[in-house]
C-alpha atoms as a printed R data frame, in Angstrom:
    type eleno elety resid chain resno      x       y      z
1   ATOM     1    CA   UNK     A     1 46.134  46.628 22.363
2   ATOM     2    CA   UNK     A     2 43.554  45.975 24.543
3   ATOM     3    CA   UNK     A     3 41.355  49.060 25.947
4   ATOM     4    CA   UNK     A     4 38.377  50.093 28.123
5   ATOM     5    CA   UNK     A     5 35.861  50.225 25.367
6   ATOM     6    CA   UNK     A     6 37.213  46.542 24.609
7   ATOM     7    CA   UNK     A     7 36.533  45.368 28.151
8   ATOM     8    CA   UNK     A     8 33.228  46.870 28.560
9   ATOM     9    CA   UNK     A     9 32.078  45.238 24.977
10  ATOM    10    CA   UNK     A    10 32.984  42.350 26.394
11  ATOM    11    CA   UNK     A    11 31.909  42.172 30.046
12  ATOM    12    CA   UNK     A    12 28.629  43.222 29.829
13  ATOM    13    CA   UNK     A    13 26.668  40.526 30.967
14  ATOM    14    CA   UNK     A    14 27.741  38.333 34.258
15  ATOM    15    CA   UNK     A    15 25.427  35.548 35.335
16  ATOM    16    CA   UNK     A    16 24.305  36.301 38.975
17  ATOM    17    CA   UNK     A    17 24.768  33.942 41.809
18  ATOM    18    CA   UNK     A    18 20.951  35.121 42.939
19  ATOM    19    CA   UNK     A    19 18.770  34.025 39.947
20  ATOM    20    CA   UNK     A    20 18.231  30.251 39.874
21  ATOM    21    CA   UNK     A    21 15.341  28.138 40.517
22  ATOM    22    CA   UNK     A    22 15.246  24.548 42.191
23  ATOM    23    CA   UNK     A    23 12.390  22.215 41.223
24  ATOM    24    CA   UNK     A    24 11.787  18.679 43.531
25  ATOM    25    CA   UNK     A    25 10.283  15.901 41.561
26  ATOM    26    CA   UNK     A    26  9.561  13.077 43.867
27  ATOM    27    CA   UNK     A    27  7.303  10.698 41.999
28  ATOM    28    CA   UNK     A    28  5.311  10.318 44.443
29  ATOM    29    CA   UNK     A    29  4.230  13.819 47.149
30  ATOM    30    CA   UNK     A    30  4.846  16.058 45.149
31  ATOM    31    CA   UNK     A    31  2.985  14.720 41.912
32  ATOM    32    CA   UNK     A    32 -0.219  15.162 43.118
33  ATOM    33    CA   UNK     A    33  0.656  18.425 45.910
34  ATOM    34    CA   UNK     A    34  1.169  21.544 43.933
35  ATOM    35    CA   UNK     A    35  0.722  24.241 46.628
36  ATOM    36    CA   UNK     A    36  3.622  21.831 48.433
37  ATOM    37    CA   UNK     A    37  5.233  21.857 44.742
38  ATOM    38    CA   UNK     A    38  5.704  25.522 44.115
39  ATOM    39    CA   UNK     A    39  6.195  26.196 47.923
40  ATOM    40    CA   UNK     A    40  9.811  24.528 47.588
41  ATOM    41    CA   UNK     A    41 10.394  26.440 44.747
42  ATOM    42    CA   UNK     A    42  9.908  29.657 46.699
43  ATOM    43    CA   UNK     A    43 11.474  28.122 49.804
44  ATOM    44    CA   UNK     A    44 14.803  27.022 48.466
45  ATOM    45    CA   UNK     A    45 17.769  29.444 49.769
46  ATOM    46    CA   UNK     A    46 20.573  28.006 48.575
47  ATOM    47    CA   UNK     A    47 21.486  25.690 45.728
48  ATOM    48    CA   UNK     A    48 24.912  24.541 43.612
49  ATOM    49    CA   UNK     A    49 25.269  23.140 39.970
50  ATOM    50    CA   UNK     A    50 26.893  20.315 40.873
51  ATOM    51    CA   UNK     A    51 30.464  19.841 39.292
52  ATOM    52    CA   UNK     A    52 32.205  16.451 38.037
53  ATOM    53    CA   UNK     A    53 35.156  14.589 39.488
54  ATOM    54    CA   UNK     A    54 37.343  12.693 37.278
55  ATOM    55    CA   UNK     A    55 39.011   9.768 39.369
56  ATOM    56    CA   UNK     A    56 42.646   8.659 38.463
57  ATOM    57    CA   UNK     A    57 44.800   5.616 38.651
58  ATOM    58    CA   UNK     A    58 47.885   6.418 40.156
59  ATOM    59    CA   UNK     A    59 51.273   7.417 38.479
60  ATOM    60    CA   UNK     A    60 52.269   4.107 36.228
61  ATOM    61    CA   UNK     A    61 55.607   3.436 34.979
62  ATOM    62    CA   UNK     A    62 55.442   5.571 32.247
63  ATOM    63    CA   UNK     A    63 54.962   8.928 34.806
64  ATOM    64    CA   UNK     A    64 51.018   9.121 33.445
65  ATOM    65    CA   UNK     A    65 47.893   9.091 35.002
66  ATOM    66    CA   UNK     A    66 45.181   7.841 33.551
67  ATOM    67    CA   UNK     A    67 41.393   8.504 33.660
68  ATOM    68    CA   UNK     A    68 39.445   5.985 35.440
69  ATOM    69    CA   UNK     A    69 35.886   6.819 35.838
70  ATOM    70    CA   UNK     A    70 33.439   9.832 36.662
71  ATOM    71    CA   UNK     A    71 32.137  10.346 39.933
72  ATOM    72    CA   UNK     A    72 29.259  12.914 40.981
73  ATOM    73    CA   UNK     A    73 29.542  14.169 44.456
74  ATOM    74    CA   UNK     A    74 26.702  14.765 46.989
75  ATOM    75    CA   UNK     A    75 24.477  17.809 46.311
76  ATOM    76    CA   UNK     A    76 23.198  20.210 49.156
77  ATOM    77    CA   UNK     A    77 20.305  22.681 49.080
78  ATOM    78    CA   UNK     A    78 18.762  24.402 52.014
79  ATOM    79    CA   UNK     A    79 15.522  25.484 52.649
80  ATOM    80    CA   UNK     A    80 13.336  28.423 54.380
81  ATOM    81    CA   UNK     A    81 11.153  26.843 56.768
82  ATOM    82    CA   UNK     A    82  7.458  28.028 57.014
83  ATOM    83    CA   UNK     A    83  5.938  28.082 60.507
84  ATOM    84    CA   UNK     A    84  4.212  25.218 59.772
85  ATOM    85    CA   UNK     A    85  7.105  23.115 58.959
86  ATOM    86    CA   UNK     A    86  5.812  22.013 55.590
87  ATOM    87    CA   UNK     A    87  9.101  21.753 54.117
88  ATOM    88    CA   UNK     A    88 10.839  19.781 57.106
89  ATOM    89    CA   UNK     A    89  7.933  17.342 57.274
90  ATOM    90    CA   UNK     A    90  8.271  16.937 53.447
91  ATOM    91    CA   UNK     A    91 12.082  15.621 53.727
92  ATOM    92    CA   UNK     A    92 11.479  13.706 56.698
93  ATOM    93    CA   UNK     A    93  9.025  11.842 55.268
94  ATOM    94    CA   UNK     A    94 11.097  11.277 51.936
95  ATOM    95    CA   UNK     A    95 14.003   9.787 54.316
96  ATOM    96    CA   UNK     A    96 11.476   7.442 55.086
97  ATOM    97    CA   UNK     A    97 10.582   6.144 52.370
98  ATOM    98    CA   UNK     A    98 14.625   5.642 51.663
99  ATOM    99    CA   UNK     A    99 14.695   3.760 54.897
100 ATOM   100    CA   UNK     A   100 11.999   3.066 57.112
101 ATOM   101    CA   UNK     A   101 11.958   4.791 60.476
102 ATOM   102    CA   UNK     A   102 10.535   1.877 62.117
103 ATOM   103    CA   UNK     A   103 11.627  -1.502 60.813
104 ATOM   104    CA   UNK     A   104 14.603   0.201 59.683
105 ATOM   105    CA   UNK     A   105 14.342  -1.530 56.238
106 ATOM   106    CA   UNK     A   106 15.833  -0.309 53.026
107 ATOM   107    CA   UNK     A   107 12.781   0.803 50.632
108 ATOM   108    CA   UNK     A   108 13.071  -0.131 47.144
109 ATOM   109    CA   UNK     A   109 15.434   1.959 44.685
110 ATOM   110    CA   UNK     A   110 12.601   2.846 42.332
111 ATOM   111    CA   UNK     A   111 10.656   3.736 45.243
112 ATOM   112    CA   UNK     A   112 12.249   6.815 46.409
113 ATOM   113    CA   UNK     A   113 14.494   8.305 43.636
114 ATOM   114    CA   UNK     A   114 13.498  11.248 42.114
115 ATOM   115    CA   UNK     A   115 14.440  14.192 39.639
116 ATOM   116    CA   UNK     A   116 15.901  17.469 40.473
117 ATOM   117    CA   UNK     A   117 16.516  20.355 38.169
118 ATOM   118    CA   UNK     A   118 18.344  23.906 38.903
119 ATOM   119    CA   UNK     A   119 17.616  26.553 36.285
120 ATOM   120    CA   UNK     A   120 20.214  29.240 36.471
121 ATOM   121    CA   UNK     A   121 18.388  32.238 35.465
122 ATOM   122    CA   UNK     A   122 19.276  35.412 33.634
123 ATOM   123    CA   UNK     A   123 18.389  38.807 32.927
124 ATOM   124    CA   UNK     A   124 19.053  39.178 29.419
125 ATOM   125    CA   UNK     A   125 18.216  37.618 26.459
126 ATOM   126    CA   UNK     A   126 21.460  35.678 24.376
127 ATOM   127    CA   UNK     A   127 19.939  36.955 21.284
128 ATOM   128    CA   UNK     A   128 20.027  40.764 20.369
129 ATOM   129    CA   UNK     A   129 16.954  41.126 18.482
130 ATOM   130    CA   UNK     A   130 14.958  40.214 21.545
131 ATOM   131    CA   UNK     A   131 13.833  42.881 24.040
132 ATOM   132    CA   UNK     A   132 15.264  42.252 27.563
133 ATOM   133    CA   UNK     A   133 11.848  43.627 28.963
134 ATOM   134    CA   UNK     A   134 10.391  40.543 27.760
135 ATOM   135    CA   UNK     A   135 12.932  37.900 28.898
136 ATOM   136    CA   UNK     A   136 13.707  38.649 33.010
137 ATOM   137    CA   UNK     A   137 14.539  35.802 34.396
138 ATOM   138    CA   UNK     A   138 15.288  33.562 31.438
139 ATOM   139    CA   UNK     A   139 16.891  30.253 31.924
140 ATOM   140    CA   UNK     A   140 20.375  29.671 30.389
141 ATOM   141    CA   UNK     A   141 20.967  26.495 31.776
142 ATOM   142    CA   UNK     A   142 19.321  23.667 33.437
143 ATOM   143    CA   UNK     A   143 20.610  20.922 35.298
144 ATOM   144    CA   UNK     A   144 18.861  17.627 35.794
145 ATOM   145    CA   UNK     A   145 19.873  16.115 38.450
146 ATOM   146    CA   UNK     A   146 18.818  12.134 38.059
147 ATOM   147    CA   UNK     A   147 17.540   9.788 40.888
148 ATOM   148    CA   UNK     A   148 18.436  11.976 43.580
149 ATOM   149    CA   UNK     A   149 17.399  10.779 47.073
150 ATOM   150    CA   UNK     A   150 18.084  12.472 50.441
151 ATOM   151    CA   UNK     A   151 21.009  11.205 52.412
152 ATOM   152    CA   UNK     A   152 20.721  13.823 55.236
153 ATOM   153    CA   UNK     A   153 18.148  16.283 56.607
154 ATOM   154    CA   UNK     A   154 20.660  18.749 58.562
155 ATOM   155    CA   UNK     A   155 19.304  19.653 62.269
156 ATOM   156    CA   UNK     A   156 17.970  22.697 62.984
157 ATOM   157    CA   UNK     A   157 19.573  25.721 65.323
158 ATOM   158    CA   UNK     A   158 17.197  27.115 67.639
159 ATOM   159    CA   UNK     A   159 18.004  30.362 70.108
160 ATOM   160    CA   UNK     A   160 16.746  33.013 71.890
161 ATOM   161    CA   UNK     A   161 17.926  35.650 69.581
162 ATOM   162    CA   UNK     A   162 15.430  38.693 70.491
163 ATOM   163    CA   UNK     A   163 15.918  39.960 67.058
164 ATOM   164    CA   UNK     A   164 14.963  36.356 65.551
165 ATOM   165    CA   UNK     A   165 15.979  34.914 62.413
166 ATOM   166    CA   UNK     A   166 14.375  32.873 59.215
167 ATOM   167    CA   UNK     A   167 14.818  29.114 60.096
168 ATOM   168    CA   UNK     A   168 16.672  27.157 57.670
169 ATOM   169    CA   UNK     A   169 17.891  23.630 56.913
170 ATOM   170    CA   UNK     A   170 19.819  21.788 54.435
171 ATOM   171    CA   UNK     A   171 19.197  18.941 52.888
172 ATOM   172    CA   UNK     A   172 22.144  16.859 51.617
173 ATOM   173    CA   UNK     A   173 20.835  14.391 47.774
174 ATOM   174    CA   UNK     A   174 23.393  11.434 46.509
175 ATOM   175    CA   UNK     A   175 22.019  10.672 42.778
176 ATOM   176    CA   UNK     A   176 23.229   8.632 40.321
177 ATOM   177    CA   UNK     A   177 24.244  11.658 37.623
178 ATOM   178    CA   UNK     A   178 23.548  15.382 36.571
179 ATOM   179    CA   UNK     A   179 23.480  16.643 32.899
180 ATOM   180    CA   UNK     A   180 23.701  20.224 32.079
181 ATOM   181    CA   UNK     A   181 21.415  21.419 29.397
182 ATOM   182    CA   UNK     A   182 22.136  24.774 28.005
183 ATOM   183    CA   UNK     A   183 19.182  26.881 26.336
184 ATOM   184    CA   UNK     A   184 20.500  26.053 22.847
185 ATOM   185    CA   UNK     A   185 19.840  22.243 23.425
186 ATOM   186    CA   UNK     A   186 16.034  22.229 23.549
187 ATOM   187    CA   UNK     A   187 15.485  21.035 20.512
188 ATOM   188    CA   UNK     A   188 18.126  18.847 20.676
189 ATOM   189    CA   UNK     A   189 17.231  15.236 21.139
190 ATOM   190    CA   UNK     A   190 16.920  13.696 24.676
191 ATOM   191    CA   UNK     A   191 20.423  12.428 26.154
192 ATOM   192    CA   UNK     A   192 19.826   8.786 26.456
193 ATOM   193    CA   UNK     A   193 18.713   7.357 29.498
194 ATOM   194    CA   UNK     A   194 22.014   6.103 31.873
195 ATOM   195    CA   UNK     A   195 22.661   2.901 30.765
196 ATOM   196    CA   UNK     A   196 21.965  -0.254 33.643
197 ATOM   197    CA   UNK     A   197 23.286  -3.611 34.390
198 ATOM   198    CA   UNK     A   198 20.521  -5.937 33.857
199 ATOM   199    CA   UNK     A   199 19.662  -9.320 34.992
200 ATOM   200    CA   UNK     A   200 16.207  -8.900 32.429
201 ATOM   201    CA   UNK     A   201 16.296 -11.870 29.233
202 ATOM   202    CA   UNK     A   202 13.821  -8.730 27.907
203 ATOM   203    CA   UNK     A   203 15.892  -7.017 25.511
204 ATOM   204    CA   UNK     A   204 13.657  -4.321 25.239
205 ATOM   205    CA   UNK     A   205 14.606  -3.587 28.895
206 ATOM   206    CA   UNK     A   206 18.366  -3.201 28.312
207 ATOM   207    CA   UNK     A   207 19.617  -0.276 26.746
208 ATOM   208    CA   UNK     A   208 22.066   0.074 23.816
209 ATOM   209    CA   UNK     A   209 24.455   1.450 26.414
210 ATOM   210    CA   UNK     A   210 24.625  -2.101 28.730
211 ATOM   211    CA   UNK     A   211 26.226  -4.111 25.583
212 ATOM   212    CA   UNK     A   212 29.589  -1.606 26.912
213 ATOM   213    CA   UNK     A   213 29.347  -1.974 30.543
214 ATOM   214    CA   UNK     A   214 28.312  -6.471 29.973
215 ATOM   215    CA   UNK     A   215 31.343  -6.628 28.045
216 ATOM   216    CA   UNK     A   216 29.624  -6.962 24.745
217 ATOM   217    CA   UNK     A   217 27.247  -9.731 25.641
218 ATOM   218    CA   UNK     A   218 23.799  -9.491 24.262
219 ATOM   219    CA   UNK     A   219 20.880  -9.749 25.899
220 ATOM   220    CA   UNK     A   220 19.809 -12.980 27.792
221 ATOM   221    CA   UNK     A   221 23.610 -14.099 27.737
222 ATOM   222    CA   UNK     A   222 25.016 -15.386 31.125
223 ATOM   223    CA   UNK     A   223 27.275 -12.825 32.615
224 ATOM   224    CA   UNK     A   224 28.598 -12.064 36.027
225 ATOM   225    CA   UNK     A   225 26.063  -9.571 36.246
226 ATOM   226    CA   UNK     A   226 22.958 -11.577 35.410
227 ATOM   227    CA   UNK     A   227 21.498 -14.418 37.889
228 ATOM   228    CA   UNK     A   228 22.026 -17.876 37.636
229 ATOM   229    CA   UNK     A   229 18.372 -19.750 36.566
């Protein structure tokens, strides 16, 4: 049966809702603006790891539902604001590049995706023979969150509060997918780039992947999914 000593052998090591790390790749600020890079970093209050939504038909003769397709829901992650509004400015100008705040034109896709990654952090080593002195803030997990764009910049509460407070603001990412990478995997091989419908007769711009989601059409065949010439 079951005791204390049991328990404590085997509860000895929660993951901590504090240690994590968000990096913003861009592809375009931030790849040339470190000090702006590593400020975010800092900055970032509040993050999730996204979770995963299986979507369902509905109940069918037989009583069964049956799995449908995977959908990734909308990521949020809020921010510290500096007094020079670095961070703000940063996001505003990204939602402009999504859609432009004058013409009020949709940019190109490639244009303004980008990468994010959360690292959830730990404070001890998952192998024994390795001091824990050495390995604060270790990363167990990453998650790669793939062409993310920003959907929303929340606004920003302002009040007379004589005690003041830290501004903050959230900014809300749709993406295309997340995978989770656990510390084990690095030398695993790369997961293989999401797979796209493509209009391309190149075939070495398709994928192994599209052959499933064209129905099993090669490459330069005419599909529903490829123009008309």
């Amino acid at each position: 049966m079951p005791n204390i000593s049991d328990f404590k052998a085997n509860t000895t090591r929660f993951a901590f809702s504090n240690l994590y790390q968000v990096e913003v790749y861009d592809n375009k600020v931030l790849t040339n603006n470190k000090t702006l890079f590593d400020k975010l970093v800092f900055q970032c209050s509040a993050a999730i790891i996204p979770g995963t939504t299986i979507a369902t038909t509905e109940k069918a003769l037989d009583f069964r539902t049956r799995a449908k397709q995977r959908i990734y829901d909308d990521i949020s992650l809020t921010f510290y604001c500096s007094e020079s509004m670095d961070e703000y400015r940063y996001f505003d100008d990204w939602l402009n590049r999504v859609i432009n705040k004058n013409t009020n034109r949709v940019g190109y896709h490639k244009e303004y995706i980008g990468t994010i990654k959360v690292k959830k952090l730990g404070k001890a080593n998952k192998f024994e023979n390795v001091s824990t002195s050495k390995v604060e803030n270790q990363t167990f997990m990453t998650t790669i969150i793939e062409e993310a764009y920003p959907k929303k910049v929340d606004p920003i509460s302002l009040d007379y509060n004589p005690s003041g407070a830290v501004t903050t603001f959230a900014v809300t990412f749709g993406y295309t997918r997340h995978i989770h990478t656990l510390e084990d995997d690095d030398k695993k091989q790369p997961v293989e780039p999401i797979a796209r419908r493509s209009d391309s007769r190149d075939n070495s711009q398709i994928n192994s992947q599209d052959k499933t989601f064209l129905g099993g059409d090669t490459a330069g065949s005419n599909d529903e999914f490829e123009s008309s010439e």
